[in-house]
N, C-alpha and C positions, 0 to 999 in steps of 0.2 A: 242603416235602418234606425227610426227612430225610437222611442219608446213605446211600447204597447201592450196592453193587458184588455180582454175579452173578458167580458163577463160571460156564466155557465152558473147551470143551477141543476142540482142534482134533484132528480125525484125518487128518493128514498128508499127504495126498494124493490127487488122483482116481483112484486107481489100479483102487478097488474096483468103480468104471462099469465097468471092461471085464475083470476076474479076480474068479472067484465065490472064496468062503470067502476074500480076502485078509485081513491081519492089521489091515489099518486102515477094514476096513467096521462100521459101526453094531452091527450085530448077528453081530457074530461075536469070537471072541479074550476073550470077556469085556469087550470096549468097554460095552457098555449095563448088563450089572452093576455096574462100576466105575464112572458115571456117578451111577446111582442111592446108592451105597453111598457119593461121595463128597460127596452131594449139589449136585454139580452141574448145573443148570438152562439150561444152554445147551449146544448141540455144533454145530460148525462140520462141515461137508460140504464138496467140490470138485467142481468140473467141468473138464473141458478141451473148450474147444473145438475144438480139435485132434483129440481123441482120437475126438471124432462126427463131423468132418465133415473129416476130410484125405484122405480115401478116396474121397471122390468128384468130382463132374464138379462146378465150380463154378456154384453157385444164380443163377439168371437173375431169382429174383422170391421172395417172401418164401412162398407159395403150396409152392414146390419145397424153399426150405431148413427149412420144417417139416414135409413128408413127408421130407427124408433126415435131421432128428432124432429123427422119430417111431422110423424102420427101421433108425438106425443101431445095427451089434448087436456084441456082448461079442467080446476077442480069447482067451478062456481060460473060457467057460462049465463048468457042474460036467460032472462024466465020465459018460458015457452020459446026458446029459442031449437028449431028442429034441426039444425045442422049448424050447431056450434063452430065459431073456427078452432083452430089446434091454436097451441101455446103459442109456437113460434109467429101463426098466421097475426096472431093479436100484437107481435112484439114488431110484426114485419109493418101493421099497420101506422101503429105510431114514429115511425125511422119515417113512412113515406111521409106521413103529415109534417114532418121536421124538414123533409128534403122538400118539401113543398111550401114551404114558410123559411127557407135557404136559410134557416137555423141547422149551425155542424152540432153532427151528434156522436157521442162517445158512449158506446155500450160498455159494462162494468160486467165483470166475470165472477158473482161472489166468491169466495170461497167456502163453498156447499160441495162436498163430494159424497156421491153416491153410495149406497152401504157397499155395495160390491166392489167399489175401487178404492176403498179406506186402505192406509197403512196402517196394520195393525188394527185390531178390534174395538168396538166404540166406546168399550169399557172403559178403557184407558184415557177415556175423556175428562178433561176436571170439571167436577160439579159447576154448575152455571153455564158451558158450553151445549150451543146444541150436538145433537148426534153425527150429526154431519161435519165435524168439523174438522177430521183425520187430514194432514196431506193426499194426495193421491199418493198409492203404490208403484207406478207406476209415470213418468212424467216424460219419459222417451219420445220419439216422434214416432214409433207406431205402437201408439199403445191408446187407453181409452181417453185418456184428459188429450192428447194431442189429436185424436178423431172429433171429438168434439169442437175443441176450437178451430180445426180445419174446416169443420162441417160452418160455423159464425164466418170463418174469413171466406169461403164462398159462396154463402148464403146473401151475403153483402158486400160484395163485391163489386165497386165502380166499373159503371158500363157492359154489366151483365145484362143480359136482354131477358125479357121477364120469364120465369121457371115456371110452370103452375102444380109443378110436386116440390117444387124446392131443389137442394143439388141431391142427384142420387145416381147410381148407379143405373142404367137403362136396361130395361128389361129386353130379351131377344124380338125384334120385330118392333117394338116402341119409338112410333113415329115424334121424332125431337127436330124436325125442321123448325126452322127461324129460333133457335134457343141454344145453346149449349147444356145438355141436361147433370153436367155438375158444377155451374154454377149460376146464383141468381135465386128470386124469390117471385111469387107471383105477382108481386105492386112493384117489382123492380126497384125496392128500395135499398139505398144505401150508405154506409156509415162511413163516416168524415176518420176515426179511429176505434179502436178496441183494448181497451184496458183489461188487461189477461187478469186481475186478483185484487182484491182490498182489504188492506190491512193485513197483512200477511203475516205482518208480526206476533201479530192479536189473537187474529180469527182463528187461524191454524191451529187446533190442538189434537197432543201435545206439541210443546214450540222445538225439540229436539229435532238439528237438522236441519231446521227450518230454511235456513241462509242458503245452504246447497241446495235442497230443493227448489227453493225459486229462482235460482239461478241457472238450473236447468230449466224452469217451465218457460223462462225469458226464450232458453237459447232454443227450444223446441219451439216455440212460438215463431220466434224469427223465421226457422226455416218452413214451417208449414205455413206463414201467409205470404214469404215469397214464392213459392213453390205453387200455391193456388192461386197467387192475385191478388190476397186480400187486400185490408185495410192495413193503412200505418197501426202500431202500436203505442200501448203507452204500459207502463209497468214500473215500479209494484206498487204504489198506491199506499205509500208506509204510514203508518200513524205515527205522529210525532205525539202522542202524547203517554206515549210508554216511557215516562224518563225513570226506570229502575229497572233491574234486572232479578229475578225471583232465583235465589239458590238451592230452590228445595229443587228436589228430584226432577218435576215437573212444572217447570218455569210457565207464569202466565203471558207474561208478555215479555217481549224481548226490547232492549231499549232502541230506538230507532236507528240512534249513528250508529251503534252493534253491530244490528242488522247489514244498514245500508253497507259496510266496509266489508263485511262477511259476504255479502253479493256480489260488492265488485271485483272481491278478491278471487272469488270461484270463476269470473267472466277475464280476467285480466288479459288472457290471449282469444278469445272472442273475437272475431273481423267481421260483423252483419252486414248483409248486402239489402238489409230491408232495415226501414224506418223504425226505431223504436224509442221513443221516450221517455224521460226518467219522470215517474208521476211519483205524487208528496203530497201529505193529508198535513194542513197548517190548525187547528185546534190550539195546541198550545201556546204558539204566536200570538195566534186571535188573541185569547186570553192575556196572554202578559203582555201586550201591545209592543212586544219584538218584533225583530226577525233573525232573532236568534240561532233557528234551527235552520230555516233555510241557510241560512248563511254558514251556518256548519255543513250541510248536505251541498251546497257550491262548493265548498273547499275537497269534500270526499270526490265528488264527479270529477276537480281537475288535478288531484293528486293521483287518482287511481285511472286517468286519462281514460273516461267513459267512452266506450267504442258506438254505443247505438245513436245517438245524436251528435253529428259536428258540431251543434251552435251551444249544445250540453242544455238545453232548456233544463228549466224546473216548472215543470205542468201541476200544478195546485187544483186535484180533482175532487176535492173535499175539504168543507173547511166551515165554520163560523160559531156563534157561541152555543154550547146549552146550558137550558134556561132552568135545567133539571124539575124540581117542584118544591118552589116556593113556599115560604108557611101560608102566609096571606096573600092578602089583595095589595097591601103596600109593600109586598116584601117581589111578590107578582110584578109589577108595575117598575119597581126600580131596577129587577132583574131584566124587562122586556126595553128598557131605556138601556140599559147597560150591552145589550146583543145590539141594537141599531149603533151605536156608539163604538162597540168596539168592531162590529162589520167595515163600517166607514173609516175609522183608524188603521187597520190593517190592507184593506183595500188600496188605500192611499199612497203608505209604504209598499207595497208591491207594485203599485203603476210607476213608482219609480227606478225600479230594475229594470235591466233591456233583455233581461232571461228568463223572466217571468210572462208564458203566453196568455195564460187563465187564471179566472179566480173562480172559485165553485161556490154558491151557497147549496147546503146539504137541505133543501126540503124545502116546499112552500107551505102544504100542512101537515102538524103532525095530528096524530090520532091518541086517542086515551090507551092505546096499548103503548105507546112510545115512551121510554123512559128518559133518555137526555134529554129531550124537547129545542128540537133545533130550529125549525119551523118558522118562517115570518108570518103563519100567523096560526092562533091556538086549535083545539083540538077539532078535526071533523066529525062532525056530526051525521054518521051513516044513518042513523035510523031514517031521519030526515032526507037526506042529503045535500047541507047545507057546510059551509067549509066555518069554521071559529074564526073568531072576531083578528081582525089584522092588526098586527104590533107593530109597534114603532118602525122596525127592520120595514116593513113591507112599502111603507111610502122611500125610505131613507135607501132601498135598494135601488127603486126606480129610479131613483135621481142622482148616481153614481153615476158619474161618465168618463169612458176609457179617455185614456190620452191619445196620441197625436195619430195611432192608428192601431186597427182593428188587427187581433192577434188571426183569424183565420187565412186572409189567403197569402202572409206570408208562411203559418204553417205550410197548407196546402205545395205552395210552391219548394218549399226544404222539404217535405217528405212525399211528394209527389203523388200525392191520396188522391189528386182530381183527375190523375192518367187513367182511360181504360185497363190498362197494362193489355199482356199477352193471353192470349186463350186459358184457360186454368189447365192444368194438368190433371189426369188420373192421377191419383196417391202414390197407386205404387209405379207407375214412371218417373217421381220425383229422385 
């Protein structure tokens, strides 16, 4: 195989699950033009699982938590709209418009946990995190964080024939000819992978534990999307730019190699029979025009002989500079030169690994509530709805071109994401 890196461009946020026309949905803003236009062949999508399921009564059985994902519905539908879609119908639409533009897509699992499935109380949160940012209690295969992500890996499910409730449970007498009624979505859309967390390191608080926890959410994940069919995975989506470790009682962030050795150490006897990914957030590279960390995190994956990938990719599912806020207009300006320059710098070093499949830019626009300012181009203008002016990054993206070949379908082919697979199973015949 020769060299190859895909370009992928993350849109920011799950925000667009529950506000129609937002600025960071698939098909709106010009996202899917500018995809096409800069030929880029991957786009990253979010979920929260917060945002579906903190509103209700907590799921007693896996049965109830896929009826309240199926009915969980939008907090901002379009105006005058009399039969709004549900959250997920909105998430399911923009996956088909991706499968329909044979752009792969990689859905992102924030880490938002619902107040009922928090560890420990949200008191215990450190100031500037949100509420939602406990581990789950919970990270087993029957338990609520593994109902959900069951419920994603057969929602989306290659070769599912279209649902029009989604996957659920069938009611007595509920006529499910030509369908499988647990898995599948009503536009039959479906995802290239699924990234179970982001930033884990970070997000998580408090970070206590943190390594073992995700090291089970991996091995819970493996067996519930082999068990339904799903999607390959990819996990954990670390941020490299925690380089410290906080010794107060309650650490903010954990340093990433920390992390990462602390994860593969808790998987060391781990044997998956389903596809899973090692994903890595490059920020700090970007920045010092390394690859520094990557190349610390290759040495962890072949020292602690990484079981979920034979080829040990390093999947870069986030990444490029912010531009934070500048004083001025010239401080503005040298800063929006300096993100096009050091995109293209880092980019470049990465197309020259043979274990690098993606490279992510994190956002096309950001908004005036964004604080890093990742964005190729400045803020959206909602009231309007008109996207801010494009920087430098935005032409200098376009014209980035992968080497000798495209990172998708020799994924596809090593994790074998484009099979039908097997009928899904009931949960509990798993």
């Amino acid at each position: 195989m020769g060299r190859m890196l895909s370009k992928c461009i993350s849109l920011s946020s799950s925000a667009p699950l529950l506000y129609a026309g937002h600025p960071h949905d698939y098909q709106h803003s010009g996202n899917r033009e500018y995809l096409s236009l800069s030929k880029t062949s991957w786009v990253k999508l979010w979920v929260s699982w917060s945002a579906l399921q903190a509103r209700v009564s907590p799921p007693t059985c896996w049965e109830q938590s896929w009826h309240q994902l199926n009915a969980a519905e939008m907090h901002d539908p379009s105006p005058g709209s009399s039969s709004p879609p549900t959250a997920l119908a909105n998430l399911d639409r923009q996956i088909a418009a991706a499968n329909a533009d044979g752009v792969a897509t990689i859905l992102t699992v924030e880490c938002s946990t619902p107040w009922w499935a928090a560890a420990g109380p949200t008191a215990t949160v450190p100031f500037g995190h949100a509420p939602e940012s406990p581990l789950p209690e919970d990270c087993s295969t029957d338990g609520p964080w593994a109902w959900f992500v069951g419920h994603l890996c057969a929602r989306y499910r290659s070769g599912a024939a279209r649902n029009p409730g989604g996957p659920h449970e069938p009611a007595p007498g509920e006529d499910t000819v030509g369908y499988d009624p647990y898995a599948g979505n009503p536009l039959g859309a479906r995802l290239t992978a699924l990234e179970i967390c982001d930033e884990p390191n970070v997000r998580y608080q408090p970070q206590e534990g943190v390594g073992a926890a995700v090291a089970e959410m991996i091995a819970t994940a493996e067996q519930v999307a082999r068990e339904t069919g799903g999607p390959a995975l990819l996990g954990p989506g670390t941020s490299d730019a925690v380089d410290w470790t906080d010794d107060s009682a309650t650490p903010r962030g954990t340093h990433y190699a920390v992390f990462c050795e602390s994860v593969l150490r808790e998987l060391s006897r781990w044997r998956p029979r389903h596809y899973v990914g090692w994903s890595h957030h490059n920020y700090a590279d970007v920045r010092a025009r390394s690859s520094d960390r990557v190349d610390k995190l290759r040495e962890l994956l072949r020292r602690h002989s990484w079981a979920g990938d034979p080829h040990r990719w390093i999947w870069l599912t986030e990444g490029g500079f912010a531009l934070g806020t500048p004083g001025d207009d010239s401080a503005l300006a040298r800063a929006e030169g300096m993100q096009a320059d050091l995109i293209e710098a880092n980019f470049g070093l990465m197309a020259r690994c043979p274990d690098i499949p993606i490279w992510t830019q994190h956002g096309v626009h950001d908004l005036a509530t964004s604080g890093r300012k990742t964005g190729l181009c400045g803020d959206f203008n909602t009231r309007d709805g008109f996207p801010g002016p494009a920087r430098p990054a935005f032409e200098r993206w376009a014209a980035l071109t992968p080497p000798d070949e495209d990172a998708t379908e020799a994924f596809r082919a090593a994790s074998g994401s484009s099979a039908p697979g097997d009928r899904v199973q009931r949960p509990e015949a798993a």
